[in-house]
SERO-4910 file (N, C-alpha, C, O; in steps of 0.05 Angstrom, whole numbers):
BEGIN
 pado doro    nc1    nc2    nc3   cac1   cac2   cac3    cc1    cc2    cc3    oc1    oc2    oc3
  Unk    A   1792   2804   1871   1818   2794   1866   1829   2777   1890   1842   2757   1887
  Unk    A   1821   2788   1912   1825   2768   1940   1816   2745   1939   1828   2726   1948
  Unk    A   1788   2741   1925   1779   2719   1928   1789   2686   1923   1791   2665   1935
  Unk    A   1797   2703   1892   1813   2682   1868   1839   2681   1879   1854   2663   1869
  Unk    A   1850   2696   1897   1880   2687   1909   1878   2659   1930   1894   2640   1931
  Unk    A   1849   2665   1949   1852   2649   1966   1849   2623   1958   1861   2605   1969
  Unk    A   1828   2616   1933   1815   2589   1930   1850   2583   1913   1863   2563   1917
  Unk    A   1856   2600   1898   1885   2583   1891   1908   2577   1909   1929   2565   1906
  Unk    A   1900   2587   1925   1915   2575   1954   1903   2552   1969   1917   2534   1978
  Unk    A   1872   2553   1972   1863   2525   1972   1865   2503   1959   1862   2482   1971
  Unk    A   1871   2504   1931   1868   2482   1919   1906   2471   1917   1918   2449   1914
  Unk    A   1918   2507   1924   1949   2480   1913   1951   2476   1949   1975   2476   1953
  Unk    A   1940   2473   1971   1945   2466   1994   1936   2435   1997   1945   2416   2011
  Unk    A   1911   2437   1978   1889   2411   1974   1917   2391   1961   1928   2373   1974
  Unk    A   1925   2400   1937   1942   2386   1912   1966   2373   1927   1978   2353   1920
  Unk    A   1974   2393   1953   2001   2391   1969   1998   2371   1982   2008   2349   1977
  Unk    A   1974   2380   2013   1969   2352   2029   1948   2342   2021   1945   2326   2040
  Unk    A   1932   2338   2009   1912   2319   2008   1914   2297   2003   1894   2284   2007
  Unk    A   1938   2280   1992   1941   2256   1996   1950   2242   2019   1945   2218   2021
  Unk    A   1960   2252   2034   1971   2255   2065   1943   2256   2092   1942   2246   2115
  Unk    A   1925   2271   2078   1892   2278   2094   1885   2249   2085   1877   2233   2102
  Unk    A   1887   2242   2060   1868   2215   2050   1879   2188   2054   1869   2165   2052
  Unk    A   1894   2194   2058   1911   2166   2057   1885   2144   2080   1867   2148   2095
  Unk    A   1899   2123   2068   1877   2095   2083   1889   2084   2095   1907   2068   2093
  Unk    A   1868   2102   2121   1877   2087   2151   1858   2066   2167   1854   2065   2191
  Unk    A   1846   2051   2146   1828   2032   2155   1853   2006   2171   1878   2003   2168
  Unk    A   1841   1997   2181   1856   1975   2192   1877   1953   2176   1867   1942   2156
  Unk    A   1895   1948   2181   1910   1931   2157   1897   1895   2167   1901   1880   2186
  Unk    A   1884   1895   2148   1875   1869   2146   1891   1838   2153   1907   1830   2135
  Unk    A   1888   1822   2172   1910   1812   2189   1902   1781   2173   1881   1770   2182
  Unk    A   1917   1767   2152   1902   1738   2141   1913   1712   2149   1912   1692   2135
  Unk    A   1927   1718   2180   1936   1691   2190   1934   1687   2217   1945   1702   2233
  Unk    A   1918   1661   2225   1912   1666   2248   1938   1654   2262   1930   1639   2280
  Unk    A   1959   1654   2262   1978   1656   2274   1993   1686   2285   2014   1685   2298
  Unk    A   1984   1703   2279   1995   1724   2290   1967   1738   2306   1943   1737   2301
  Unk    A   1983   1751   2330   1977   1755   2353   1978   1775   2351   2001   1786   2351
  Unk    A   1947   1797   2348   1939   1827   2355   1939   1834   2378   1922   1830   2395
  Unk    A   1967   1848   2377   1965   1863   2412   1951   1888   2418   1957   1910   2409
  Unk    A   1935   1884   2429   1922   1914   2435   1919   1920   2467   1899   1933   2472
  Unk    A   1937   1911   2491   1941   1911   2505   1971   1912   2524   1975   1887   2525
  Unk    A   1989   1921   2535   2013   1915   2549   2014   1890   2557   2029   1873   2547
  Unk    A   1995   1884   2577   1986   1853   2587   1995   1832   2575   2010   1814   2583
  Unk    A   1980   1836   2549   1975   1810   2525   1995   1812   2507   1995   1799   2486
  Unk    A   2017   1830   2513   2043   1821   2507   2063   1810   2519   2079   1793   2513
  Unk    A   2057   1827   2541   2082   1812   2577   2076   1786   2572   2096   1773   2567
  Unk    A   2048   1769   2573   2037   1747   2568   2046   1731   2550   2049   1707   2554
  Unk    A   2053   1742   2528   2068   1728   2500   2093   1728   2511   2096   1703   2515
  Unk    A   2114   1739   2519   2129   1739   2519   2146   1723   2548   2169   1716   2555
  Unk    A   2121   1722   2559   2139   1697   2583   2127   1675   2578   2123   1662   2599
  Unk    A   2116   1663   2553   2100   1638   2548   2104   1629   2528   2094   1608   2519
  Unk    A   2126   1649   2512   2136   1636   2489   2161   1635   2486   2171   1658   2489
  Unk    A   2179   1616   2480   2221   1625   2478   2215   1646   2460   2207   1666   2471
  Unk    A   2217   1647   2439   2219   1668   2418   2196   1674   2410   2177   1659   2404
  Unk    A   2197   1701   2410   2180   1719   2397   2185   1736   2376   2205   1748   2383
  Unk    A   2171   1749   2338   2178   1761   2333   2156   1790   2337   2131   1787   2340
  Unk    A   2167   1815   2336   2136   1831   2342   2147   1855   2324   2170   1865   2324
  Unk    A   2122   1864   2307   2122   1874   2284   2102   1905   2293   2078   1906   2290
  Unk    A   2117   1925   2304   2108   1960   2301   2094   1966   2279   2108   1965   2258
  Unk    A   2072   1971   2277   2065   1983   2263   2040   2002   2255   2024   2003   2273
  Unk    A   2037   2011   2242   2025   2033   2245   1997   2024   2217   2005   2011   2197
  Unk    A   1967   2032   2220   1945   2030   2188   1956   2056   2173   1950   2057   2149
  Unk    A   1966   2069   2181   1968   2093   2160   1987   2085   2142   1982   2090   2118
  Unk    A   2022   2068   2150   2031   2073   2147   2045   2049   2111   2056   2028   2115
  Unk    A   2043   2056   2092   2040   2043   2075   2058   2024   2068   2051   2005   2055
  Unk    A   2095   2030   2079   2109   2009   2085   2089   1985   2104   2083   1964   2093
  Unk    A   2083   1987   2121   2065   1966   2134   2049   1951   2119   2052   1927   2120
  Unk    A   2033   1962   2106   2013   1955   2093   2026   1935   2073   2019   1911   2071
  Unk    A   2047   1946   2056   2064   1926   2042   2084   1900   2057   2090   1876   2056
  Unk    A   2087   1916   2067   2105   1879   2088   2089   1862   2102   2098   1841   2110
  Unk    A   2055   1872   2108   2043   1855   2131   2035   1829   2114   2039   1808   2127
  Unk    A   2023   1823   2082   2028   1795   2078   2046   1779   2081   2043   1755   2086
  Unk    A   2075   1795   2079   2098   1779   2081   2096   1763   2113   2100   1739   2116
  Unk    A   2089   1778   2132   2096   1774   2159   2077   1752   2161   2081   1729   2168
  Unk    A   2053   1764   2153   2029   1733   2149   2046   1708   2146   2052   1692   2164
  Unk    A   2054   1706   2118   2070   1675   2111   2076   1666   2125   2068   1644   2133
  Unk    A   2102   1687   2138   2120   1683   2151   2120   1669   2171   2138   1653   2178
  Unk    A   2090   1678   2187   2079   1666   2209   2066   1645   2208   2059   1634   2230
  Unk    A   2059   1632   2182   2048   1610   2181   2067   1593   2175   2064   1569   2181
  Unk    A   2084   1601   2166   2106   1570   2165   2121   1577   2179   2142   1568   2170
  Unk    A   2127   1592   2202   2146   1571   2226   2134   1585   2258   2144   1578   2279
  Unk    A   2118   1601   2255   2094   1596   2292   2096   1563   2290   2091   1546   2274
  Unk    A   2106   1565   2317   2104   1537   2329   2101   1544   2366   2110   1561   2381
  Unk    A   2090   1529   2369   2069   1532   2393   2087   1533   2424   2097   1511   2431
  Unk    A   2089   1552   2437   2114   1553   2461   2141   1562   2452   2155   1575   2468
  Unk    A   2152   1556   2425   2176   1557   2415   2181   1583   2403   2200   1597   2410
  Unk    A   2156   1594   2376   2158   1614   2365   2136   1630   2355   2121   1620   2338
  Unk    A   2132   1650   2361   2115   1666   2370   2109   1693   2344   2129   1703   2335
  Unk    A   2082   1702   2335   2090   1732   2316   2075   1744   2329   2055   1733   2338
  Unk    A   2080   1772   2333   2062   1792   2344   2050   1811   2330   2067   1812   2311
  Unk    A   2034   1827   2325   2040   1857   2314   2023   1878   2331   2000   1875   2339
  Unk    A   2037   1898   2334   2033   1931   2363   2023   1942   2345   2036   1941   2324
  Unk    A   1999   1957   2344   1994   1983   2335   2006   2003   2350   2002   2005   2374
  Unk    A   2022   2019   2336   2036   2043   2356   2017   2059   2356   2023   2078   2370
  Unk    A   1994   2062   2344   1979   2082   2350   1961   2089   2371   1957   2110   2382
  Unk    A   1943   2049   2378   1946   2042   2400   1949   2038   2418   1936   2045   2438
  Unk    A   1970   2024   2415   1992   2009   2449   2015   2030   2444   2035   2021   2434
  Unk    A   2014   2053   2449   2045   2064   2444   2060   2072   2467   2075   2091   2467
  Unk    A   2053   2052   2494   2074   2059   2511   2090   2031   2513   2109   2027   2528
  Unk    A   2076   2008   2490   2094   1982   2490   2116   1994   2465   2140   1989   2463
  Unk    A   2100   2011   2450   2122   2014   2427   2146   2043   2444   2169   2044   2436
  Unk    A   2141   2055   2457   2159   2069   2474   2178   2052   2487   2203   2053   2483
  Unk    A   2163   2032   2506   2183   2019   2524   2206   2001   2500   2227   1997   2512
  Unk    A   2206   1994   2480   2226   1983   2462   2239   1999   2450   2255   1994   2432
  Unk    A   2233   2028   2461   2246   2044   2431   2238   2051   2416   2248   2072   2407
  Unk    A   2212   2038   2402   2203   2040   2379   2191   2073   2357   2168   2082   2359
  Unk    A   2213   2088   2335   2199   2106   2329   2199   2103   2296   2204   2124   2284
  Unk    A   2196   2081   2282   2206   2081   2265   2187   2062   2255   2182   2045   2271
  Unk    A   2171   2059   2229   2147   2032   2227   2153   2025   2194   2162   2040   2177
  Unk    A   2149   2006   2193   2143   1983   2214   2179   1974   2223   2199   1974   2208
  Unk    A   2177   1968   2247   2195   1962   2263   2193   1932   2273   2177   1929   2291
  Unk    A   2207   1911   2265   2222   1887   2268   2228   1883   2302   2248   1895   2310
  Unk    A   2214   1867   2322   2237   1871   2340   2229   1838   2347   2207   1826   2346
  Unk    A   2264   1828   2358   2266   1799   2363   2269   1796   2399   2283   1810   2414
  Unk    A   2248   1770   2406   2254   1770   2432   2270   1745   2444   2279   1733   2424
  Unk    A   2275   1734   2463   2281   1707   2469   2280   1706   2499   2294   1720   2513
  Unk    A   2261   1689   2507   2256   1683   2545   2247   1714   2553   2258   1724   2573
  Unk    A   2233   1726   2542   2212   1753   2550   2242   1786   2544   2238   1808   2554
  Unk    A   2256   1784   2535   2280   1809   2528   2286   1803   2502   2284   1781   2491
  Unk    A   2297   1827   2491   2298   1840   2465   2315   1816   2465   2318   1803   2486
  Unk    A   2328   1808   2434   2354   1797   2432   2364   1798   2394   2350   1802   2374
  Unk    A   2390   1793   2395   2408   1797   2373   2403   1772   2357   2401   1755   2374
  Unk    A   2399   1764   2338   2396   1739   2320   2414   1743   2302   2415   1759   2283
  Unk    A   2434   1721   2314   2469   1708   2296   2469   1695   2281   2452   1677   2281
  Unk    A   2482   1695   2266   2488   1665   2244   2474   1684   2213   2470   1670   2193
  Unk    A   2471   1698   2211   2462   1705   2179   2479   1723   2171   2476   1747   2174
  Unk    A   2502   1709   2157   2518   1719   2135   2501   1735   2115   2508   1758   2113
  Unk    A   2491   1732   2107   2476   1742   2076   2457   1767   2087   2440   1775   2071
  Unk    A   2459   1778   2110   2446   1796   2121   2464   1825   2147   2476   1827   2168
  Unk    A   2453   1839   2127   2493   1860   2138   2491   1891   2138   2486   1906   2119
  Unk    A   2496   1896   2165   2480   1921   2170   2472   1945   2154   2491   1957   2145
  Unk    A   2452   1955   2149   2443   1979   2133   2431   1995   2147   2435   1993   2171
  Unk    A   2415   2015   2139   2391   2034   2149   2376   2027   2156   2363   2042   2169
  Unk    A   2366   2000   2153   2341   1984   2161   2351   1963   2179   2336   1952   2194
  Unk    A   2385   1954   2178   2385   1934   2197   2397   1940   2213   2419   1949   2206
  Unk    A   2392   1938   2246   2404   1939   2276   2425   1918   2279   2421   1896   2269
  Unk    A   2448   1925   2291   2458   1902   2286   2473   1911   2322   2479   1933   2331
  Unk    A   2473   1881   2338   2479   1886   2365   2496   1863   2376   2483   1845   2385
  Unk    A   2518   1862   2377   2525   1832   2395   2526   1815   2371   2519   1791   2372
  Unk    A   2534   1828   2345   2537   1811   2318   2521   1788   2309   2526   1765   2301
  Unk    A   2491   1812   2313   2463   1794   2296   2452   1823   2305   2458   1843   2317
  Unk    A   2424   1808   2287   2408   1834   2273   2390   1833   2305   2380   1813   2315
  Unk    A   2391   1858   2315   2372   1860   2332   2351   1875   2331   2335   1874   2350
  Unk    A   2347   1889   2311   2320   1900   2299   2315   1905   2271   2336   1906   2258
  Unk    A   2297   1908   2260   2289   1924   2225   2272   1941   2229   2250   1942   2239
  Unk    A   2286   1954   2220   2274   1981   2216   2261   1991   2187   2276   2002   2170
  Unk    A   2239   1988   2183   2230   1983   2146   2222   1960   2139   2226   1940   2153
  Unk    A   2209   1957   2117   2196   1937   2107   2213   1930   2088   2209   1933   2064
  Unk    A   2242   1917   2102   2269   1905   2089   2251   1877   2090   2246   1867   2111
  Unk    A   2241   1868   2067   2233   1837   2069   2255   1812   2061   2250   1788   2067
  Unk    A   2274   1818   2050   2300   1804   2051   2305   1793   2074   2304   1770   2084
  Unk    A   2312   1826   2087   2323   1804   2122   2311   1805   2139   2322   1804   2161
  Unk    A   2281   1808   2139   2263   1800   2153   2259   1763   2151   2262   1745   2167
  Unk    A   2250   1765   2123   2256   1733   2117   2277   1713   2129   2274   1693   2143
  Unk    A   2300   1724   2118   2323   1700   2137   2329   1714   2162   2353   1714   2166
  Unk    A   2314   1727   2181   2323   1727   2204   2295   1705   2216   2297   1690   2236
  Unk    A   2273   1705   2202   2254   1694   2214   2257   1660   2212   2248   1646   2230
  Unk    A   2270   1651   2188   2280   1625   2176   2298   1615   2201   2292   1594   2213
  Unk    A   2320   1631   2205   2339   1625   2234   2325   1622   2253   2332   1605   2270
  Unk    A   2308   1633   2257   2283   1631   2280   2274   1607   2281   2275   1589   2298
  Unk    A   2262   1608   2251   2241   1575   2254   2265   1557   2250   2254   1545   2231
  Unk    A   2278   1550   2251   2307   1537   2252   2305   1530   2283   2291   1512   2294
  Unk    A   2321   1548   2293   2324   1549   2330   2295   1535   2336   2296   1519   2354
  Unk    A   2273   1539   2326   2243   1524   2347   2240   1503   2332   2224   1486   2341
  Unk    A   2251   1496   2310   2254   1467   2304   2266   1448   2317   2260   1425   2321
  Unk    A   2291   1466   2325   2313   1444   2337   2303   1439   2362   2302   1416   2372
  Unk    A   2292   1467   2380   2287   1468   2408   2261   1436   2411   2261   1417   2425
  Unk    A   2245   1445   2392   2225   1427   2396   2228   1391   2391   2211   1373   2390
  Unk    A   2260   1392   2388   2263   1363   2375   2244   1358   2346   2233   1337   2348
  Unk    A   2237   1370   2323   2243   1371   2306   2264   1364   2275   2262   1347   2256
  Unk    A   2282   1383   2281   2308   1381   2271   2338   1360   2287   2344   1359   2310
  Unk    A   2348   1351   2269   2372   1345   2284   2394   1359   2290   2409   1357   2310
  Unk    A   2397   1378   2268   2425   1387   2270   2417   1423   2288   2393   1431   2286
  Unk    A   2429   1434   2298   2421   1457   2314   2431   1478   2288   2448   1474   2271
  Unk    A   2409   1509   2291   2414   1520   2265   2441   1536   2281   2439   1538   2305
  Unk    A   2468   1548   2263   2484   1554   2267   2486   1585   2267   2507   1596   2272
***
């Protein structure tokens, strides 16, 4: 009678975590060579005093919000990385996790915006307004927290805006 107690304790422990044991933590597959795998402190300090803006994307292979936002971030990075001006990163916190310490970072995937090598607030987006997922500091979004692809999108748009204008590109400066 012991026996048949324990294996039914095995199997609803199996039923409980085993999707949690299985889950796929193979590498999240990166399909743009515009973003920049940090797997070093260095080779971020490096990004970040060599580029005005930077965006850098926490995240974690386990973590399946990630896994769902990282094509987005791909695009993202292919239409407006522009070379000195605007920059994409992505940290494995599992990794590099004393770059994701030194920002704060406990939350994945995590959004964070830089400008001239320091965190910074990105202004001007009306249509984007603080929630659970959005940081809001100095009245702009200074981090995402979640795979909010709404305002990941138009904070990154404002971005490629600002390195349009910076780069003489654009005429009018984005607001």
């Amino acid at each position: 009678m012991e026996t048949i107690y324990y294996i039914l304790l095995a199997v609803v422990a199996f039923y409980v975590f085993g999707p949690a044991l299985l889950q796929n933590r193979s590498p999240i597959p990166e399909t743009s060579g515009n973003v920049h795998k940090i797997t070093k402190p260095a080779e971020l300090d490096t990004l970040l005093k060599t580029t005005t803006n930077v965006v850098v994307d926490f995240y974690a292979d386990w973590c399946p919000p990630c896994r769902a936002i990282a094509p987005v971030f791909s695009k993202l990075a292919d239409d407006n990385a522009m070379h000195g001006q605007l920059a994409f990163a992505k940290v494995n916190v599992d990794y590099v996790n004393d770059v994701a310490a030194r920002y704060g970072v406990s939350a994945m995937p995590t959004f964070v915006f830089f400008k001239n090598g320091e965190p910074r607030s990105v202004t001007g987006l009306e249509k984007v307004k603080p929630s659970q997922s959005v940081v809001f500091k100095d009245d702009g979004v200074e981090r995402i927290r979640g795979a909010d692809h709404n305002a990941l999108v138009a904070v990154v748009k404002k971005l490629g805006l600002e390195a349009r204008y910076a780069a003489g590109l654009q005429e009018t400066k984005a607001e």
